[in-house]
Structure formats: C-alpha cells, structure tokens
KOLMI-951400 format. One record per residue (C-alpha): residue in three letters; chain; x, y negated, z negated. Coordinates in nm, 3 decimals. Last residue first. Example, Ala and Ser with C-alpha at 12.3 -4.5 7.8 and 13.67 -1.06 7.14 Angstrom:
2
@aa:SER ch:A px:1.367 py:0.106 pz:-0.714
@aa:ALA ch:A px:1.230 py:0.450 pz:-0.780
REM end
This chain:
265
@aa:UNK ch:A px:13.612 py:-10.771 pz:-12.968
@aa:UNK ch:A px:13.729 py:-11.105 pz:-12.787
@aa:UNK ch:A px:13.870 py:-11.018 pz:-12.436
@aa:UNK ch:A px:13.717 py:-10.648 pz:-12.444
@aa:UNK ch:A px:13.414 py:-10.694 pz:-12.564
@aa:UNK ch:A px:13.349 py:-10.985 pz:-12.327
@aa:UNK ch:A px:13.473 py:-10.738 pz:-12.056
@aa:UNK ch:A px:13.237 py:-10.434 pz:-12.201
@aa:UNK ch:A px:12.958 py:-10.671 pz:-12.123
@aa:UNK ch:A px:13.054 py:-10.799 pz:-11.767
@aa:UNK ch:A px:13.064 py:-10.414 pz:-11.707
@aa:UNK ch:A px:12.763 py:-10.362 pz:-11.829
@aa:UNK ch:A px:12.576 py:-10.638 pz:-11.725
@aa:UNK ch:A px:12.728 py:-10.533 pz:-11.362
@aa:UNK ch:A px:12.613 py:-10.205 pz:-11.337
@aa:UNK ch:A px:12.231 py:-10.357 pz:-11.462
@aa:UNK ch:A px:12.228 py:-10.568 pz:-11.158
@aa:UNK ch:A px:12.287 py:-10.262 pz:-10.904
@aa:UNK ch:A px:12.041 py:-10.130 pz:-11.119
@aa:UNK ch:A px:11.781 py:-10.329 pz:-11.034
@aa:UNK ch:A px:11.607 py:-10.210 pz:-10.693
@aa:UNK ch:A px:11.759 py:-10.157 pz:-10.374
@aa:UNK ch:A px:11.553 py:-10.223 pz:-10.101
@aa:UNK ch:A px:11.272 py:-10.436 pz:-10.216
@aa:UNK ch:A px:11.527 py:-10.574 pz:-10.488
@aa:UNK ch:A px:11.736 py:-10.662 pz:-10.180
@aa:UNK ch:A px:11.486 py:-10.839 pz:-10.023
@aa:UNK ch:A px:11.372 py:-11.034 pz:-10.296
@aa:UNK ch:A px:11.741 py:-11.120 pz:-10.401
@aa:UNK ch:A px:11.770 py:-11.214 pz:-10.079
@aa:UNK ch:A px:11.494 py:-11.542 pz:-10.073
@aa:UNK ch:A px:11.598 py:-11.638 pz:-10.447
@aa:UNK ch:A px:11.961 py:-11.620 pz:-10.419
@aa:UNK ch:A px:11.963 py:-11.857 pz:-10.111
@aa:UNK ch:A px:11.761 py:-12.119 pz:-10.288
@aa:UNK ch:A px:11.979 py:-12.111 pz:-10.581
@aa:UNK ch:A px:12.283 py:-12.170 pz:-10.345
@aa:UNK ch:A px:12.099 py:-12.455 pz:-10.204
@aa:UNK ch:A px:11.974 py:-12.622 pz:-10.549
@aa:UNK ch:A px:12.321 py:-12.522 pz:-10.712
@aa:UNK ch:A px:12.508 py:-12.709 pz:-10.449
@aa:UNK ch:A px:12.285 py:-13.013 pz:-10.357
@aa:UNK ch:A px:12.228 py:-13.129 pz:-10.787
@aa:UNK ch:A px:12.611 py:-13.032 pz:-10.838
@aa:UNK ch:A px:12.740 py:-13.264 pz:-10.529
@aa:UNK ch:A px:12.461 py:-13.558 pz:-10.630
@aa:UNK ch:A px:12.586 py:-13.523 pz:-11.000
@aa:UNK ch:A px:12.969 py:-13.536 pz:-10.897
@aa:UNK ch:A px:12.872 py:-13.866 pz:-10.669
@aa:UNK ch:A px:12.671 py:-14.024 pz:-10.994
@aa:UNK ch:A px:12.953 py:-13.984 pz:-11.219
@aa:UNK ch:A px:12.769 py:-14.123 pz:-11.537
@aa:UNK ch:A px:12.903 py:-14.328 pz:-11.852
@aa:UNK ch:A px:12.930 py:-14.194 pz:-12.193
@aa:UNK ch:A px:12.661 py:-14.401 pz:-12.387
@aa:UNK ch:A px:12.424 py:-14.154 pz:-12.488
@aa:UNK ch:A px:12.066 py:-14.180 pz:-12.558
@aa:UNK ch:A px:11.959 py:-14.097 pz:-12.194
@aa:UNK ch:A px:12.126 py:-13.754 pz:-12.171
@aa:UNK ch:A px:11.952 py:-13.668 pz:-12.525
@aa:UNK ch:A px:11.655 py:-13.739 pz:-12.336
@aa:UNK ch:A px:11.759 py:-13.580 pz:-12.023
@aa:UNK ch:A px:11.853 py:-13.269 pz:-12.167
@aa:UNK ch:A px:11.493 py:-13.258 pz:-12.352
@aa:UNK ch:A px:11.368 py:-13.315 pz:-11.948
@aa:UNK ch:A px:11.571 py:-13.010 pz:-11.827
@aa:UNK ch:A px:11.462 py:-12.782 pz:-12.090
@aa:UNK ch:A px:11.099 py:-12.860 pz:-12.008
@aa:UNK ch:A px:11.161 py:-12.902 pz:-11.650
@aa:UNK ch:A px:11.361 py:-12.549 pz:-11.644
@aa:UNK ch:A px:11.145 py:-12.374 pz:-11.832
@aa:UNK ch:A px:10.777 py:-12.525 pz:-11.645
@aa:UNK ch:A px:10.939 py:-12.410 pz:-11.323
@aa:UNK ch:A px:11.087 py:-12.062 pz:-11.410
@aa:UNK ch:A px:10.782 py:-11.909 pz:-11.473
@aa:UNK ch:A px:10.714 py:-11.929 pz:-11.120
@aa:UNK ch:A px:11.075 py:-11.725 pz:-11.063
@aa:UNK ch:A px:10.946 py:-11.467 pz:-11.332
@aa:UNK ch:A px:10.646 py:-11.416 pz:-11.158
@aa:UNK ch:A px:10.825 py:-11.386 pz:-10.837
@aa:UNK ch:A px:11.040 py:-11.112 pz:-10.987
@aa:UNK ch:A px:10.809 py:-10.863 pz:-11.137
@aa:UNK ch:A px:10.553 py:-10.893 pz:-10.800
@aa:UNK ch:A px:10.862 py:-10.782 pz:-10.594
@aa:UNK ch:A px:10.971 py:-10.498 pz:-10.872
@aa:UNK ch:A px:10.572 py:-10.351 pz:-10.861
@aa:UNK ch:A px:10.370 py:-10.473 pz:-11.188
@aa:UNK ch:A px:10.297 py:-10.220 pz:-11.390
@aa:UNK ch:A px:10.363 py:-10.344 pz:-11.787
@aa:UNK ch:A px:10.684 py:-10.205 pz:-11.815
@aa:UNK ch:A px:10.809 py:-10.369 pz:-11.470
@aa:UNK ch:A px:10.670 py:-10.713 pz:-11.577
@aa:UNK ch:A px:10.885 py:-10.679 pz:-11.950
@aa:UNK ch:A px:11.209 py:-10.590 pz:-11.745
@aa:UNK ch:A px:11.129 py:-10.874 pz:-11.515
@aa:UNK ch:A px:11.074 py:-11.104 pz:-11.761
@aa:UNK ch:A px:11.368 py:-11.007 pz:-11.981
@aa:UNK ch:A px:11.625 py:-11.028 pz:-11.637
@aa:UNK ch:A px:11.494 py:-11.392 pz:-11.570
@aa:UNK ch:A px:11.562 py:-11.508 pz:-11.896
@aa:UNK ch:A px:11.871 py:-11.361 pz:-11.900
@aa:UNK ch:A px:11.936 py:-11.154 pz:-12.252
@aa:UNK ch:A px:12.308 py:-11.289 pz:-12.318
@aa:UNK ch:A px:12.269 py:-11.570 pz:-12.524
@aa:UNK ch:A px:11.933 py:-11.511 pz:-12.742
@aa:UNK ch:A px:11.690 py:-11.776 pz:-12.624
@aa:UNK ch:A px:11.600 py:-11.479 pz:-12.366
@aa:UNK ch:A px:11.348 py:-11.358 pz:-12.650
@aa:UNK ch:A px:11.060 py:-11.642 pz:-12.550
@aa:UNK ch:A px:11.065 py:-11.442 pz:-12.223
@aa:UNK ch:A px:10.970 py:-11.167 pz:-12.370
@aa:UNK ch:A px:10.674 py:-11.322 pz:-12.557
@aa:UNK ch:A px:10.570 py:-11.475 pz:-12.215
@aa:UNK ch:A px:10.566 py:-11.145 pz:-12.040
@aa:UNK ch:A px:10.331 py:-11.011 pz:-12.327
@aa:UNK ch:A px:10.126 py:-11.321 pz:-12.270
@aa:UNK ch:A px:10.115 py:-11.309 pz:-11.927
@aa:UNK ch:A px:10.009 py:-10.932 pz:-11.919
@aa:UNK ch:A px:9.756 py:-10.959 pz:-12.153
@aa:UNK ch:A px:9.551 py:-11.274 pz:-11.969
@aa:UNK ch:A px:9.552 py:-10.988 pz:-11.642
@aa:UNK ch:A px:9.791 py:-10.968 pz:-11.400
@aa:UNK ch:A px:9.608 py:-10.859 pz:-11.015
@aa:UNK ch:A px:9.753 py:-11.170 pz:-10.887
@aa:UNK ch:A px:10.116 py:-11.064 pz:-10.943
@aa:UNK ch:A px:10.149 py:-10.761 pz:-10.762
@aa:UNK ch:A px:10.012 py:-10.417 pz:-10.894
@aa:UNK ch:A px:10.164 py:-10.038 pz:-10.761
@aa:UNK ch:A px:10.401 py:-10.045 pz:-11.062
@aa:UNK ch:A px:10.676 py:-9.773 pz:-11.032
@aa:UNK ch:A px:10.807 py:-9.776 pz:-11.437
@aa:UNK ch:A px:11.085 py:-9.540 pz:-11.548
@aa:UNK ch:A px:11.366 py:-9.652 pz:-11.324
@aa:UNK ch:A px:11.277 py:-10.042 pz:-11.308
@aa:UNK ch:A px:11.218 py:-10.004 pz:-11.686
@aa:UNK ch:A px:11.490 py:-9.850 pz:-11.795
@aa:UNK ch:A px:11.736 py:-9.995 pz:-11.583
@aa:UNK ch:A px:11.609 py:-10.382 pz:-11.737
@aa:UNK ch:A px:11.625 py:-10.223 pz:-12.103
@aa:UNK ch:A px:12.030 py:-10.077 pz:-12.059
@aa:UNK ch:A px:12.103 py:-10.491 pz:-11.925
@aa:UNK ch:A px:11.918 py:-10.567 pz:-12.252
@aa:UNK ch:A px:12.110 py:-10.383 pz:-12.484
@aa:UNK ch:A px:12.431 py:-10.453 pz:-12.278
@aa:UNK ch:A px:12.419 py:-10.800 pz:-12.158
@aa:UNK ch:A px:12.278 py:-10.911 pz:-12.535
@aa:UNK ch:A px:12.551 py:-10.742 pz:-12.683
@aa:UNK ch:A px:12.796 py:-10.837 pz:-12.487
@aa:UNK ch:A px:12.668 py:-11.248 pz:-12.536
@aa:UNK ch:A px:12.686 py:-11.169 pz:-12.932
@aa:UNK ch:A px:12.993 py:-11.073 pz:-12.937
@aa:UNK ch:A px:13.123 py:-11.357 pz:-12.668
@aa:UNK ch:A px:12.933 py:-11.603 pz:-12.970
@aa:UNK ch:A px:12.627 py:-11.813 pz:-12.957
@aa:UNK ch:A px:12.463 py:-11.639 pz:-13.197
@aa:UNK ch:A px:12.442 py:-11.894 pz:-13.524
@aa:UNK ch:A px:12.467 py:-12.214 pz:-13.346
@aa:UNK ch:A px:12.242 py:-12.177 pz:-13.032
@aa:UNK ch:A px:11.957 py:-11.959 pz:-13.200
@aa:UNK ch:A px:11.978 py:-12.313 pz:-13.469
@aa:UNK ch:A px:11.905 py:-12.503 pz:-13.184
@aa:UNK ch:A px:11.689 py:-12.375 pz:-13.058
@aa:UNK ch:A px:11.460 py:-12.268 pz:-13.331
@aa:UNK ch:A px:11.143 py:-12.476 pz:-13.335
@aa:UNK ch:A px:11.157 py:-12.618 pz:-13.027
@aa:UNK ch:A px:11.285 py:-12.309 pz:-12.813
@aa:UNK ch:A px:11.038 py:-12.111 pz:-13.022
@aa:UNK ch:A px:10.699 py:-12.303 pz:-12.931
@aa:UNK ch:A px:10.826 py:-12.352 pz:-12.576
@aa:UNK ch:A px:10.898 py:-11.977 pz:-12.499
@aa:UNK ch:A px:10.571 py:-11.879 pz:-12.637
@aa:UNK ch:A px:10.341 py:-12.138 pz:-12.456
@aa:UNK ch:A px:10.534 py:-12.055 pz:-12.137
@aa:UNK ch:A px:10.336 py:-11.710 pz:-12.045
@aa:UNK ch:A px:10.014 py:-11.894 pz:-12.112
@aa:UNK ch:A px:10.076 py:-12.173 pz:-11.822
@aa:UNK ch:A px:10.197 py:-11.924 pz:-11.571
@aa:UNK ch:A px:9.902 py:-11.706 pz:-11.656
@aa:UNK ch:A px:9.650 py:-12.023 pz:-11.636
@aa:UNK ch:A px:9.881 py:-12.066 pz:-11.234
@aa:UNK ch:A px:9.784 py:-11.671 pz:-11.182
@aa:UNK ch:A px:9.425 py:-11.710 pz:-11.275
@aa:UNK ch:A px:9.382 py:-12.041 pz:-11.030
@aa:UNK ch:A px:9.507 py:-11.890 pz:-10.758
@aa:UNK ch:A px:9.322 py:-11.511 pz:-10.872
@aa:UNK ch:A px:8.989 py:-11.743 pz:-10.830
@aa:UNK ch:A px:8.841 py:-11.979 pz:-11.102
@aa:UNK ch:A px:8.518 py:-12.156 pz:-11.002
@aa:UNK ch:A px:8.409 py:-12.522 pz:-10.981
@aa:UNK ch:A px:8.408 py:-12.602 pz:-11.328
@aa:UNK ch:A px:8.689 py:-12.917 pz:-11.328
@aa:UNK ch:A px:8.947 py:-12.674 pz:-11.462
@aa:UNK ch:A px:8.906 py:-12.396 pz:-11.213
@aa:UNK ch:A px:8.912 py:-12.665 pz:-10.905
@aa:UNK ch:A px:9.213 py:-12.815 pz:-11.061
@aa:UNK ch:A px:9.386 py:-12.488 pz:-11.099
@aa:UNK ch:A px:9.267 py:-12.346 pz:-10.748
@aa:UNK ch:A px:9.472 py:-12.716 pz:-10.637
@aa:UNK ch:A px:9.814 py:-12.639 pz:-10.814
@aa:UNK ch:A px:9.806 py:-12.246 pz:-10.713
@aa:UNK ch:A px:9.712 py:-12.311 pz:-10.375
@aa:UNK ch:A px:10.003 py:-12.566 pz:-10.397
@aa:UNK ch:A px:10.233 py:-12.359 pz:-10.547
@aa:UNK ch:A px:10.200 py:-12.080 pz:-10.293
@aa:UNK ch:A px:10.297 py:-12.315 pz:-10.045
@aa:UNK ch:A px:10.621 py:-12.454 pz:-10.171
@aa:UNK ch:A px:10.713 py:-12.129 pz:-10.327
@aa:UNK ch:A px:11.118 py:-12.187 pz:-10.189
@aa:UNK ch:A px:11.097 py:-12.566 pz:-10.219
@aa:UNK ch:A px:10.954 py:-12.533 pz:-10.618
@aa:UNK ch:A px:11.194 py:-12.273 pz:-10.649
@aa:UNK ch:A px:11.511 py:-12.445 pz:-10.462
@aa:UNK ch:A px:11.399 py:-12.786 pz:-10.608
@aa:UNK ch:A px:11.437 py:-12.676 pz:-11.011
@aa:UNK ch:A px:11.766 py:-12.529 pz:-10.955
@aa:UNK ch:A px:11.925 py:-12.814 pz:-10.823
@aa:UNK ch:A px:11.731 py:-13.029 pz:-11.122
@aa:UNK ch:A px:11.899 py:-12.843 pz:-11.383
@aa:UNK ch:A px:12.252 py:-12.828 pz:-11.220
@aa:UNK ch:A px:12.247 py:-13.237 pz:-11.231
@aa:UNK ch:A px:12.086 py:-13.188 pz:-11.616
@aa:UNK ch:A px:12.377 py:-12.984 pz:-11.657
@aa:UNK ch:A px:12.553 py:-13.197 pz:-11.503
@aa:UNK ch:A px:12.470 py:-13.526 pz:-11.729
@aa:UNK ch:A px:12.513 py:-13.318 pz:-12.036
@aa:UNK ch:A px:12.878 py:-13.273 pz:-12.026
@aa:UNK ch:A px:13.121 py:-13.044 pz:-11.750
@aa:UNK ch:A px:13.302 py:-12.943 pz:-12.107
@aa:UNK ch:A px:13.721 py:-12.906 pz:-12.064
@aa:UNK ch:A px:13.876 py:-12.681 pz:-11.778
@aa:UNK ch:A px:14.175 py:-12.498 pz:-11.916
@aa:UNK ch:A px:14.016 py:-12.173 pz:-11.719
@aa:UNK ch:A px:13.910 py:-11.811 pz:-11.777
@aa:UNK ch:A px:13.817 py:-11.919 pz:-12.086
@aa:UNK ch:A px:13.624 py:-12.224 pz:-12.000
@aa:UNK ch:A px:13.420 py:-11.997 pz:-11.744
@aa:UNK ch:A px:13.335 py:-11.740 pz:-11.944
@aa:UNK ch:A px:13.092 py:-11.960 pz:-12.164
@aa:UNK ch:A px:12.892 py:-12.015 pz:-11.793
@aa:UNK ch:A px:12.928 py:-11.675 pz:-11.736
@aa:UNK ch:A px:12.748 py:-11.553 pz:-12.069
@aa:UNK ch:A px:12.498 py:-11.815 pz:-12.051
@aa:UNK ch:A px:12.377 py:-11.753 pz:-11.662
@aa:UNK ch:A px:12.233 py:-11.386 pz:-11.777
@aa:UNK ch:A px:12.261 py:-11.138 pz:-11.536
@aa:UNK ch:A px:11.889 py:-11.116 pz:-11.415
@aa:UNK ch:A px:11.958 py:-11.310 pz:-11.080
@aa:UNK ch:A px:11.713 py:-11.671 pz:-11.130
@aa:UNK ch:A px:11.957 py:-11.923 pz:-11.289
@aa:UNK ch:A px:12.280 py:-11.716 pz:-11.192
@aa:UNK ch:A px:12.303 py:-11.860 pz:-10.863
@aa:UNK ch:A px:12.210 py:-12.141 pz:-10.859
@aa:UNK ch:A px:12.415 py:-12.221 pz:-11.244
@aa:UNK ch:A px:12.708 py:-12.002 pz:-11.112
@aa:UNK ch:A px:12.716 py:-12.197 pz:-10.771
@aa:UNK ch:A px:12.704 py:-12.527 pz:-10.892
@aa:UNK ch:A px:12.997 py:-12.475 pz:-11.196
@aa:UNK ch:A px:13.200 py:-12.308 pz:-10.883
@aa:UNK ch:A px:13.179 py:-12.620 pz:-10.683
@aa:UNK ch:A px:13.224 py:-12.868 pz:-10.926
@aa:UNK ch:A px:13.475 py:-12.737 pz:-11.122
@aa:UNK ch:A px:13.710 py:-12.666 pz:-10.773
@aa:UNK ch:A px:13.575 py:-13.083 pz:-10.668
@aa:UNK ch:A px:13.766 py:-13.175 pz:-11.033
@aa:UNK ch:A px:13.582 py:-13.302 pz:-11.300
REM end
C-alpha cells in the first residue's frame, strides 16, 4: 500500500469505529472511489488494535474500577454500580457473540451489497433521530438495570447487517430505553472493547494461518493512526453530542445513503 491508503484507511477505521455512521459502508466506498486493491487481513487487524488502545486509553480509569468492583463482586465481597455496569458490559456482548459466530459469515455474503449498505444507513440513520428527538433520558449508565443491557445487547447483535453502525444501534437502543445521549454513548464505547478483541482476535487467527507475508512498518503506521484519530473522535464526539445531539449524524446517513443509491441503485 501506498502512505495516501494508509493514511486515509487509518483515519476512516478511528474514526468511524465509534461515530454512529456505520464504518462498513465507507470502508466498501473507498475501493470505488479509488483503483486501490484490498488493504488484507493483517491491517485490519493493525486498524483493530488502533482502535482497541484509544478506548481502553481514553476510559483508562473507569475501566479499572470497573475491572477490580468485578473481581470483588465475583469473589463474594459485594457488587456495587462498578461491578453492575462491567456484568452489563459482559451481558450486552453475549448476543452479539452468539450471532456473529453463528451467522457471520453468511450476514457477510448474502447482504453485503451498496443496496443493502443504503438501506441500513437510512432505516437506521431515520431510528437514531427518532430516538435522540423523542427520548430525553435523565439516567447515566450506572443507574442501567440487567434489562437494559440485554435489550442494548440485542441491538447491537443487529449491527452485523452492513450499514446499521454498531455504535449508532446502541445508542439509538440506550436513548429509547432512558438513558441521557452522554450515558448512551459511553456505554456503547465500553461495549466496544470485548467487540473489537473478539473480532480482532478471529482476524488474527485466520491472520496467523496464512502465508502472505507481513509489512510490519505499514501495520505500525495503521495501528498509531487509527488509535490516535479514534482517540480524538471519542473525547469530541462527547462534547459535541452534549451540545448538539445526533442528528447532525443522522443528516449525513442520509445523504451517504441516497449516494450509495445513487452510484449503484
């Protein structure tokens, strides 16, 4: 790859990875816009790992509490809302997990089309504004009850269709359920960890079955630029959310939509 793929391959994955726009649909835009052939697994797994550092970097301390509450709650020694939020992270992934194994793969063969990636920018973008217009939650994250996680974790389960966003069907299913637009987002961001490792470390094993050798300097490039522009995203998408709100985000899954219609409708 040239430095140009490197760069801009970085930057969508950080910064796409956590705004609720969908990283799929740009990353299959990407080849069309360009005569650039496959980055290959090795980058992705490169991009992976960026992503992976700027959250776990970014909620550094919260993850901690969270880690060591957790240990406390599973040895018997009292469960506080630490502990309760890092079980809620646990039981919002079971769903997600359970159908990416089972159906991955066939998800990614059957609707992996621009068609299919409109739709899912569209009907879900149209969901997101819904909820962040209808729904003023007044709770934050550790006031979530067992519910709440798994309902959010049923969602999220749904952004194996190209073109939902993970983050953006989290969020959308947080806001329905009361939780305030901060609160919405930082779950989905902690829900992000056990994703991306578990996605990240199937890549890896397919990455480590195959002979095509590795360009460690274009992995180290990736792996810095999507962790820092990932990072970035994270701490002012917060404050703009704060500020702002969704729909900004929903404006653009519409347009981006009605583009993919457009170029292969």
């Amino acid at each position: 790859m040239d430095w140009l793929q490197i760069v801009l391959l970085s930057l969508i994955q950080g910064l796409t990875e956590f705004l609720p726009i969908s990283s799929s649909a740009h990353l299959i835009l990407l080849p069309v816009l360009t005569d650039w052939s496959d980055q290959g697994l090795a980058f992705d797994v490169a991009l992976h790992l960026g992503s992976l550092a700027a959250v776990v970097l970014y909620f550094r301390h919260e993850l901690v509490t969270m880690v060591g509450s957790w240990g406390r709650s599973v040895a018997g020694r009292g469960t506080d809302e630490d502990a309760r939020l890092a079980w809620w992270v646990i039981l919002a992934t079971v769903p997600v997990g359970l159908v990416g194994l089972a159906f991955k793969d066939s998800i990614e063969v059957v609707m992996r089309s621009p068609l299919v990636l409109a739709g899912g920018l569209i009907v879900f973008g149209l969901l997101l504004g819904f909820a962040d217009w209808r729904h003023r939650g007044a709770r934050n994250e550790y006031r979530m009850h067992w519910r709440d996680a798994l309902w959010i974790g049923l969602a999220q389960a749904m952004a194996l269709i190209p073109g939902t966003s993970r983050s953006g069907i989290t969020m959308t299913a947080a806001l329905l359920l009361g939780l305030n637009r901060e609160a919405a987002a930082r779950f989905s961001f902690l829900l992000s960890i056990p994703v991306i490792v578990l996605a990240g470390g199937l890549e890896a094993l397919s990455l480590a079955e195959s002979p095509v050798p590795i360009a460690w300097l274009d992995l180290a490039a990736g792996t810095l630029l999507s962790g820092i522009s990932a990072y970035l995203c994270i701490h002012f998408f917060l404050v703009f959310i704060k500020r702002i709100g969704m729909q900004p985000f929903v404006v653009y899954r519409l347009i981006l939509g009605g583009a993919l219609i457009w170029l292969f409708g």
